[in-house]
N, C-alpha and C positions, 0 to 999 in steps of 0.2 A: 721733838727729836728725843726718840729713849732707846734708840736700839742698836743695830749694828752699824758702823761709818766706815768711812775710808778719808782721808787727809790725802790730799794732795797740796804742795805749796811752789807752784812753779813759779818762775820769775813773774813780776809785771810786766815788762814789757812784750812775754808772749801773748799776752792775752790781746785778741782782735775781736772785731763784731763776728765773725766767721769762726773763731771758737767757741764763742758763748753759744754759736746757734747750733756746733754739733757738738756741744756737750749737754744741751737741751736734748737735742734728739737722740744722744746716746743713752741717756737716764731714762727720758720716756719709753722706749725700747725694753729697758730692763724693769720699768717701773718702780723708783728709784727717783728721790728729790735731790737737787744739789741746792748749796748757798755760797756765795764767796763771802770772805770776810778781811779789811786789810788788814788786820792782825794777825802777821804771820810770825811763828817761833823761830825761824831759820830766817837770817838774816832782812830781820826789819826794814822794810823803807825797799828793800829791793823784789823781794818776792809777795806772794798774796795764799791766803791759805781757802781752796774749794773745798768743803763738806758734802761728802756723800752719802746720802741715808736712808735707810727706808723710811716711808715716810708713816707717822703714825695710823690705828685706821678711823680715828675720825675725820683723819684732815678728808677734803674732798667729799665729807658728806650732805645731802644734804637733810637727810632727814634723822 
C-alpha cells in the first residue's frame, strides 16, 4: 500500500456477510484492494476503519 486511499469507518455493527461480499465485488469492479482494520480513529470499540487502495503492481504477480 503506497498510493492513493480512501477511509471509510462505518459502525460495526453495519457490517454483514452480504457487505463484505459487495464490497469485494464493488473494488473488483474498479480494480481496487480493500482491508478492514478494528482500529478505528472515530469512536473506538463502536466503528471499524475499511482501507481502499490501489493496490500495488507487484501484488498479484506472478512472474
Amino acid at each position: 500500500m503506497g498510493g492513493v486511499a480512501f477511509v471509510s469507518e462505518p459502525y460495526e455493527r453495519q457490517i454483514t456477510p452480504d457487505t463484505l461480499a459487495r464490497l469485494d465485488a464493488f473494488t473488483e469492479k474498479l480494480g481496487i484492494e480493500w482491508h478492514i482494520s478494528a482500529n478505528s480513529w472515530w469512536y473506538p470499540g463502536w466503528t471499524i476503519r475499511i482501507l481502499f487502495y490501489e493496490p500495488d503492481e507487484t501484488e498479484g504477480s506472478t512472474g
